[in-house]
C-alpha positions in Angstrom: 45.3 116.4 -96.0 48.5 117.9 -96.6 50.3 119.4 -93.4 52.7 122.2 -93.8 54.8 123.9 -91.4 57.2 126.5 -91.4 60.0 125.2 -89.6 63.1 127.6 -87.8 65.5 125.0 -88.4 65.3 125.4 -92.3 63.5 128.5 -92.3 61.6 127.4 -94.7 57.9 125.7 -95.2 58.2 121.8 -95.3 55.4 119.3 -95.4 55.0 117.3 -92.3 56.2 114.0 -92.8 55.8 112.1 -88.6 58.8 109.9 -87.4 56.4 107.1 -87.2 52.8 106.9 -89.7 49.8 108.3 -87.9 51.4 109.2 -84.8 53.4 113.0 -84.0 55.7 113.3 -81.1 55.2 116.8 -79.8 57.4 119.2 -76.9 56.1 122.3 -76.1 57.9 124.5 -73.3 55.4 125.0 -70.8 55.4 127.7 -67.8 57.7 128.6 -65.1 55.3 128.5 -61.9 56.5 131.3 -60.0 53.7 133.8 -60.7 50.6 134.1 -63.1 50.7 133.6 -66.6 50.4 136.8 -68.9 48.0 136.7 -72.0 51.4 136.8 -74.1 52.4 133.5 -72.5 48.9 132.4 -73.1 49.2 133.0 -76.5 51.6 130.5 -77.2 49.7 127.9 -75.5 46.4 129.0 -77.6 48.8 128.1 -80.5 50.3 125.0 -79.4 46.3 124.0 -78.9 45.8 124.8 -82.7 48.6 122.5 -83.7 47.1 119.7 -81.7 44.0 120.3 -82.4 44.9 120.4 -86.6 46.7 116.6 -86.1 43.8 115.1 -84.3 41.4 116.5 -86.7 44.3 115.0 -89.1 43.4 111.3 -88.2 47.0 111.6 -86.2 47.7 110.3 -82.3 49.4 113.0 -80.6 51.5 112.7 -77.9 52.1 116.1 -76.2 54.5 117.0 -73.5 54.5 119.9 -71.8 57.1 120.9 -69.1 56.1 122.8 -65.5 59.4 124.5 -64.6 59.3 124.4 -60.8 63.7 124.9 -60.3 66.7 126.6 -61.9 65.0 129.1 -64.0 67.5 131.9 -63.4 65.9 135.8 -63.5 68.9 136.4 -66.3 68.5 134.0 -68.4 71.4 134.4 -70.7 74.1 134.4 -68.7 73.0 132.2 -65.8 73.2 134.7 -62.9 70.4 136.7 -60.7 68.3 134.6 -58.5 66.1 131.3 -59.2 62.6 132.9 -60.4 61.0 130.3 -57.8 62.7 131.3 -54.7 62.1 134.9 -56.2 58.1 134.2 -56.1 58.5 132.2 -52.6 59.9 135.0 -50.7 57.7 137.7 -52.9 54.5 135.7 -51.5 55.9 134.7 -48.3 55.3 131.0 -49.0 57.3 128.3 -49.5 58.9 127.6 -53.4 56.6 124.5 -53.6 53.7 126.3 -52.4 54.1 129.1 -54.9 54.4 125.7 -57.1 51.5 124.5 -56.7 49.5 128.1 -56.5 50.5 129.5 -60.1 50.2 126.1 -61.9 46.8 125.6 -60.8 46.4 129.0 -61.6 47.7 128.3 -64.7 45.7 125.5 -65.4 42.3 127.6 -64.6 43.3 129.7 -67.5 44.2 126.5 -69.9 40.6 125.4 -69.4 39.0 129.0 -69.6 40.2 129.2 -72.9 39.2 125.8 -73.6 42.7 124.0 -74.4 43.4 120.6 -74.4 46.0 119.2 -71.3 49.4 117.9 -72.6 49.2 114.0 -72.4 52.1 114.5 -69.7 52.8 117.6 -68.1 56.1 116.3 -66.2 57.3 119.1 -63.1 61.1 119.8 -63.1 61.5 118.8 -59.6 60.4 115.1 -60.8 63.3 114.3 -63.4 66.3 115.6 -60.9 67.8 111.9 -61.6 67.6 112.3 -65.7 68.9 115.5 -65.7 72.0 114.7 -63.6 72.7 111.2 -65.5 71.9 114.1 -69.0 74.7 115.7 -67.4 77.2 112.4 -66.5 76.8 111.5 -70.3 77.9 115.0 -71.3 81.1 114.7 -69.2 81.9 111.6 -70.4 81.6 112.5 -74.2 83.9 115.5 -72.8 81.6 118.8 -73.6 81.7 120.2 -69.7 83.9 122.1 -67.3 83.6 123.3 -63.8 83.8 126.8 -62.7 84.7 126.5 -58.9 82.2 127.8 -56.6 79.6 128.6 -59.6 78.8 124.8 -61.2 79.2 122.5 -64.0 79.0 124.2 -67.2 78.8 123.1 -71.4 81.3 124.1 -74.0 79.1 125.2 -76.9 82.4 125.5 -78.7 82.8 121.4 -78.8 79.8 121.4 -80.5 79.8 122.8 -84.2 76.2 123.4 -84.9 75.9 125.6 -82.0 73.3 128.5 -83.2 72.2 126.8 -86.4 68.6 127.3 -85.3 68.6 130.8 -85.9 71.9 130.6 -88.4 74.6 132.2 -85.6 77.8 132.0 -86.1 80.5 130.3 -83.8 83.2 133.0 -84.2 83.7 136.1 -82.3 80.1 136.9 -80.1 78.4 133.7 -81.3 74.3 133.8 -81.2 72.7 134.0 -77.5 75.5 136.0 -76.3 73.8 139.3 -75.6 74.8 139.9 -72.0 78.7 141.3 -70.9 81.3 138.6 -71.0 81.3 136.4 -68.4 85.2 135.7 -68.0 85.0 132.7 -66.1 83.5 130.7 -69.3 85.7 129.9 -71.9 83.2 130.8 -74.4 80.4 133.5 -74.2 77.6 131.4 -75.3 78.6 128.3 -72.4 76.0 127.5 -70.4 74.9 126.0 -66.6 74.4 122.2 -66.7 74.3 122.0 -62.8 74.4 124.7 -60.2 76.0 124.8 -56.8 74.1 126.0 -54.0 75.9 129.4 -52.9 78.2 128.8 -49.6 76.1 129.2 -46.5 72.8 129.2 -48.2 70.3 126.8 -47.7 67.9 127.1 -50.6 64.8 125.4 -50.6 65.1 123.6 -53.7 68.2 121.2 -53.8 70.2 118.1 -54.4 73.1 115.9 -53.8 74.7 115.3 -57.2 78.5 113.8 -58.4 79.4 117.6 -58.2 77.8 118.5 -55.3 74.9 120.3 -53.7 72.7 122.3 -56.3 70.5 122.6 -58.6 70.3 121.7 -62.4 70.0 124.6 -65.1 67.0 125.5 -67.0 67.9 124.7 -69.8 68.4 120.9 -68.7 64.7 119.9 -67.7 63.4 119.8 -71.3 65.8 117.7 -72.9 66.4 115.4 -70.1 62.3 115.3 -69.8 62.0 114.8 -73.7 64.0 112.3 -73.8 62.2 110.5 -71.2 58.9 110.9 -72.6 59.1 111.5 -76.3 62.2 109.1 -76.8 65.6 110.6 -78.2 63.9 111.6 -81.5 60.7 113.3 -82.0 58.9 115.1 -84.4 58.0 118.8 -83.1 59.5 121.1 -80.2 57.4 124.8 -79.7 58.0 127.5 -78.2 57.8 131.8 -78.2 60.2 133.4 -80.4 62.2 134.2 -77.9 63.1 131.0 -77.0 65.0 130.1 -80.3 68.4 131.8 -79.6 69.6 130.4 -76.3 67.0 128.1 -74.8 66.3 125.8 -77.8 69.7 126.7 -78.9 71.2 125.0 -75.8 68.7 122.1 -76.1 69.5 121.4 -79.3 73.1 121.5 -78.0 73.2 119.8 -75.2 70.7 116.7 -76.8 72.2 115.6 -80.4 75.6 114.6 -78.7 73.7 112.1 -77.0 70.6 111.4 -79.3 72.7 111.9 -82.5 70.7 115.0 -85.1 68.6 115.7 -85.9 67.2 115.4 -81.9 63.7 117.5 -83.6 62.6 117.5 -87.0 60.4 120.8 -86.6 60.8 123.7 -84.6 57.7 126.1 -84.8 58.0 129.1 -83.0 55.1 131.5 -82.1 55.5 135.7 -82.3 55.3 137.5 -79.4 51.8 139.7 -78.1 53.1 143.0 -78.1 51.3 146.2 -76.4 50.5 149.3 -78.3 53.8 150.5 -78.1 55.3 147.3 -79.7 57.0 146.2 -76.5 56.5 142.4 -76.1 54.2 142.0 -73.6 55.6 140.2 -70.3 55.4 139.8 -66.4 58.8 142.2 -66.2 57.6 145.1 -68.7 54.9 147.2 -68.7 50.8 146.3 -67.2 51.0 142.7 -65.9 47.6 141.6 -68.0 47.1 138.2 -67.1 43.4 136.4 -67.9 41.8 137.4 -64.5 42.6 141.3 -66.3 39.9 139.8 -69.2 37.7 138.0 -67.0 37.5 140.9 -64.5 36.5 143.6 -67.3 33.6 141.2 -68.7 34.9 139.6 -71.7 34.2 135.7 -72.4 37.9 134.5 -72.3 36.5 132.7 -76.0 36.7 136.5 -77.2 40.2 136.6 -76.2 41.1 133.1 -78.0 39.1 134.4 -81.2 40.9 137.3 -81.4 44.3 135.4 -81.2 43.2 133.5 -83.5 42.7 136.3 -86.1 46.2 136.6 -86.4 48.9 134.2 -87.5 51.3 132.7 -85.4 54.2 134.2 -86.9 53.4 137.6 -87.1 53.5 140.1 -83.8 50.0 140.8 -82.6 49.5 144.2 -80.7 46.9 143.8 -77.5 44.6 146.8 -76.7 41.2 146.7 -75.1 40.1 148.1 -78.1 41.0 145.3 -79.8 39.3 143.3 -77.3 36.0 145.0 -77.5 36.3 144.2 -81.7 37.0 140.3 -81.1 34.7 140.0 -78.4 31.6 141.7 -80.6 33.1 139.1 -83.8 32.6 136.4 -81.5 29.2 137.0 -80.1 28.2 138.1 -83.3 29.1 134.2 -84.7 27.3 133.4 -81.6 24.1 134.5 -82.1 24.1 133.0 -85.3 24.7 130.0 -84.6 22.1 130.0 -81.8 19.5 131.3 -84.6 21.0 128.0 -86.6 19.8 126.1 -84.0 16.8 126.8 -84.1 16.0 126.4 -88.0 18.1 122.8 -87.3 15.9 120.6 -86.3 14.3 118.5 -88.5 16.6 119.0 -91.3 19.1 116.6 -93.1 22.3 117.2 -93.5 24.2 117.3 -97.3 27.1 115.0 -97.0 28.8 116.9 -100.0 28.4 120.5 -98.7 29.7 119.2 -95.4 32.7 117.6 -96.7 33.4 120.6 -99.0 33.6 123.2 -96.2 35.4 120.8 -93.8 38.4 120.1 -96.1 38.5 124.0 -96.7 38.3 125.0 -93.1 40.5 122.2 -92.2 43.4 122.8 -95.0 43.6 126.4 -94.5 44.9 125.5 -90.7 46.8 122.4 -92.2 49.0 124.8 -94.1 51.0 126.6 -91.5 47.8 127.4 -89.0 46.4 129.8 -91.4 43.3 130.3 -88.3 42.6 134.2 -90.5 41.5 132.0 -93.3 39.9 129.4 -91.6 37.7 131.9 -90.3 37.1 133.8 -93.0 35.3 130.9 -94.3 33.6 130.2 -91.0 31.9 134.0 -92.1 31.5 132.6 -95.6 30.0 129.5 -94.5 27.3 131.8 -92.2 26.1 133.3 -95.0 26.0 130.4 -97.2 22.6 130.4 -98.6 23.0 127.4 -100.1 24.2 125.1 -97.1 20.8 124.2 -94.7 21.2 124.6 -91.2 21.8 121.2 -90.3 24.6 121.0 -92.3 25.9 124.6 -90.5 25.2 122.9 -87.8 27.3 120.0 -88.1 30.5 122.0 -89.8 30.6 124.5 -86.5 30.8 121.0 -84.0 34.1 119.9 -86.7 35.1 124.1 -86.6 34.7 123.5 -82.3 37.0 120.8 -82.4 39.8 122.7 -84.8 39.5 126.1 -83.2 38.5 125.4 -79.7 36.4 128.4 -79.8 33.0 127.0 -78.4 30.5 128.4 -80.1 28.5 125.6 -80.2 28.8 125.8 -76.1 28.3 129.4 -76.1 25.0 129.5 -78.5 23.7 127.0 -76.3 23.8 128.6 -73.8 22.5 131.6 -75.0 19.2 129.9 -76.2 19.2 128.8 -72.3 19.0 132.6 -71.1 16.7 133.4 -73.9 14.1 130.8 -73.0 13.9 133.1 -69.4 10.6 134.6 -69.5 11.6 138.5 -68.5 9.2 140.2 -65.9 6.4 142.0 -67.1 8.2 145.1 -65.8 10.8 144.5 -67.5 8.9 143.9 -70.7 7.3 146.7 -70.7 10.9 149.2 -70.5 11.4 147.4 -74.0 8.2 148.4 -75.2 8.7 151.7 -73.9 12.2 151.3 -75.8 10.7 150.3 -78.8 8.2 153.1 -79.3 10.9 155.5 -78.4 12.9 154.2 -81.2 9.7 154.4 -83.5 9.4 158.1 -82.5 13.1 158.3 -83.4 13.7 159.5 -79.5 17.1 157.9 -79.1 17.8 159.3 -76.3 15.0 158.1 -74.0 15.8 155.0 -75.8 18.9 154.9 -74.5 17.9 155.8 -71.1 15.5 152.5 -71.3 17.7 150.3 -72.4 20.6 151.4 -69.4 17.2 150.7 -66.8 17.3 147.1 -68.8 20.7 146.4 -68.7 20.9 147.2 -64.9 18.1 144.5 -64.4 20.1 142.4 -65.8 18.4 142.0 -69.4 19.6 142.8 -72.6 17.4 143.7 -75.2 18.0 142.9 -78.7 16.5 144.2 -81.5 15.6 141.6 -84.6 13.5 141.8 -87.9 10.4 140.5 -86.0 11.1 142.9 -83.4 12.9 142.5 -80.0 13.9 140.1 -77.4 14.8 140.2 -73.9 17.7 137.7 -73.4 18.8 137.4 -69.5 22.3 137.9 -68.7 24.8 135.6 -67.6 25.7 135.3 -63.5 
C-alpha cells in the first residue's frame, strides 16, 4: 500500500519511503507532567495512535518514542524566562516536583488507555537522560554554536546555523521565525535559545545538576534531541507534534541536532491542528475551560465517542470542540454500535468472502494510508454497514481490521452491549415498556415520555426496533 504524508519540512505530500525496509523510526513529543492533559493535547496523541496504527496495519515494525517532560519546561516558552512548569505544579499542589511527576503521568496514561491508544515502545522521562543532554551540549561547544550569558546559562547561536527556521520557511534576517516575544538583549540573536540553565543564586530548586557550567538544569528544548538520539539513532524517519510546536520547539531541535547528526536529522515532520473552542481560541490548560477527559467521562460520554469524533476530522484542519458536538459523535458511534452488535448476531454460522474482505480492507486501509484521511475511512465504514451484498461474517471480520486501524472499539463496545442485553429486565420494569408501547400506539407521546424517564431511572433503556422493543440494562 502506498503511504503518503504531508510533510512541514517540504510542505508538500511525499510518499513514505522508511530509512531502513519494513521498519519506521518514529518521535512524538509527549506531555509535560505538571498537571492533567486537556482533550486538545489528547488530540494529538489520538493522532500520533492513527499513524502507528496505519504502519502496523502496513506490515511495518514501529519503533515509537515518546518523551515525559518532567524538568526545564519554562512557563514562556519562547524566550526562556518565567518559572519551570514543574516546580509551578509542585508548589500549586503542595507536593514535591517528582510527586506531581508521577501524579499527572499516570494520570496521563489513564486517559491513553481510555481512549484506547497504544504505549510508545519507550516513553523515556527527562530527568533520566540528564547525562546525554549535557554531553548534547559539550559537542555543541566544541563545534562552537554556544555562549554563556552570566548568571542566566549556556545558550545556542541559531545565527551559526543557516537553516535556522526552514521548517516553517523563516527567514534569518531582521526578527527571524520563533521570535515573537520582546528582545531579550542579553542574546546576540532574538531567536538564541537555553541549552543549560543555572539555578538562580540562593535558590535551591528541586530539580538539579552538577554540569561543566555549573548547577542547573537543561532546556526544554534539549530532552528530545538528546533522547532521540539515544533511542532512535541520529537519523530517523518521523518526528510529531501540535502545530504549535513547529516554529521554535522543532525549530530548535532541528537546530541544535543536524550539527551533530549531519541533515537531514528527520525525514518527515507531521504536525497535527490544534482543538479549538467555539470561539476559535486553541483550546489549552492556560485559556479558557480546562476540559480534560475526566470533563467527558464525568458528563456520560464513552471516551470512544470522543476519539470518533476526532476522528471525523483531519489532522490538519482546526477542529472546534462543543458538547454539542459531543452529543453528535457520541449518537454516530453508538449508532455503529448497535449495528455491529445486530451483526453479531446474524454472524454465526456464516463464511466469510475473501474477495469482499480484501476489497473493503484495502479501501478502508488506503484512505488512512494517504495522509490519515480517518473522514473517508469512515465514510466507508457507513458504506460497508449498509452493504447488502457483504454477509455478516465478512462485516464482522472488516470491523476487527477497522478496530486495529482506528482504535475505536466497536467490536469491544458491541460486545458488550449484547452482555447488558442478555439481562432479563424485571417484570416491573417490563411492563413500564409495555405501558410505553401502547402509549406510543395511542400516539400519547407524552405519557410515553413520562414511561420511558421511570425506565431510564431504573436503570433500563428501552429501544424501539421493527419487531418491537427491548430493554437493554445500562452500564455501572
Amino acid at each position: 500500500m502506498t503511504i503518503r504524508l504531508f510533510n512541514t519540512m517540504s510542505r508538500k505530500l511525499e510518499e513514505f519511503k522508511p530509512l531502513q525496509p519494513g521498519k519506521v523510526g518514529f518521535y512524538s513529543c509527549g506531555p509535560t507532567v505538571y498537571h492533567y492533559a486537556h482533550i486538545g493535547n489528547l488530540r494529538t496523541m489520538i493522532h500520533n495512535d492513527i499513524l502507528k496504527r496505519m504502519f502496523l496495519e502496513n506490515g511495518f515494525d514501529v519503533h515509537h518514542v515518546m518523551n515525559i517532560t518532567d524538568v526545564g519546561h519554562l512557563t514562556n516558552d519562547d524566550d526562556d524566562t518565567g518559572e519551570d512548569k514543574m516546580e509551578k505544579g509542585a508548589a500549586r499542589d503542595n507536593k514535591s516536583v517528582w510527586d506531581i511527576a508521577k501524579f499527572y503521568k499516570d494520570e496521563f496514561l489513564r486517559d491513553y488507555d481510555d481512549l484506547n491508544i497504544m504505549r510508545p515502545t519507550d516513553m523515556p522521562h527527562a530527568t533520566d537522560y540528564i547525562a546525554e543532554q549535557i554531553e548534547l551540549v559539550q559537542k555543541l561547544e566544541k563545534l562552537g554554536y554556544t555562549y554563556e550569558i552570566p548568571g542566566d546559562g549556556i545558550y545556542y547561536d541559531t545565527s551559526k546555523f543557516a537553516a535556522y527556521g526552514a521548517l516553517t520557511g523563516g527567514a534569518l534576517s531582521g526578527n527571524r521565525a520563533g521570535a515573537r516575544v520582546e528582545f531579550n538583549s542579553e542574546k546576540r540573536n532574538p531567536t538564541d535559545f537555553a541549552l543549560w540553565k543555572f539555578s538562580p543564586v540562593g535558590v535551591r530548586r528541586q530539580m538539579e545538576w552538577d554540569s561543566p557550567w555549573g548547577v542547573g538544569f537543561p532546556g526544554w528544548h534539549a530532552e528530545c534531541s538528546a533522547m532521540g538520539m539515544k533511542l532512535l539513532g541520529d537519523h530517523f524517519d518521523i518526528h510529531t507534534g501540535g502545530e504549535d510546536l513547529s516554529r521554535v520547539h522543532h525549530a530548535n531541535e532541528i537546530a541544535q541536532s543536524e550539527p551533530i547528526t549531519g541533515a537531514p536529522w528527520v525525514r518527515y515532520w507531521v504536525h497535527f491542528s490544534f482543538l479549538v473552542d467555539k470561539s476559535g481560541e486553541k483550546m489549552s490548560k492556560s485559556s479558557g475551560e480546562f476540559l480534560g477527559l475526566e470533563s467527558v467521562r464525568r458528563r456520560g460520554y464513552d471516551p470512544m465517542a470522543y476519539r470518533y469524533m476526532i476522528l471525523l476530522g483531519h489532522f490538519q484542519t482546526q477542529l472546534a470542540f462543543s458538547w454539542d458536538a459531543m452529543d453528535a459523535a457520541a449518537a454516530g458511534y453508538k449508532n455503529i454500535v448497535r449495528r455491529v452488535a445486530d451483526l453479531m448476531a446474524d454472524a454465526p454460522g456464516g463464511q466469510r468472502s475473501d474477495d469482499a474482505y480484501n476489497a473493503w480492507h484495502d479501501r478502508i486501509l488506503a484512505a488512512v494510508s494517504d495522509n490519515m484521511k480517518t473522514a473517508e475511512a469512515l465514510v466507508a465504514v457507513q458504506e460497508l454497514l449498509r452493504a447488502t451484498d457483504v454477509n455478516a461474517a465478512t462485516k464482522i471480520a472488516l470491523f476487527e481490521f477497522i478496530d486495529r486501524l482506528l482504535g475505536l472499539q466497536f467490536i469491544d463496545r458491541a460486545n458488550r452491549l449484547r452482555a447488558l442485553e442478555n439481562v432479563a429486565a424485571p417484570s416491573e420494569i417490563q411492563e413500564l415498556a409495555a405501558r410505553r408501547a401502547t402509549a406510543k400506539a395511542d400516539r400519547d407521546w407524552a405519557t410515553a415520555d413520562n414511561l420511558r424517564a421511570e425506565i431510564d431511572a431504573a436503570g433500563w433503556t428501552v429501544v424501539d426496533t421493527r419487531d418491537g422493543w427491548k430493554l437493554v440494562k445500562k452500564a455501572e
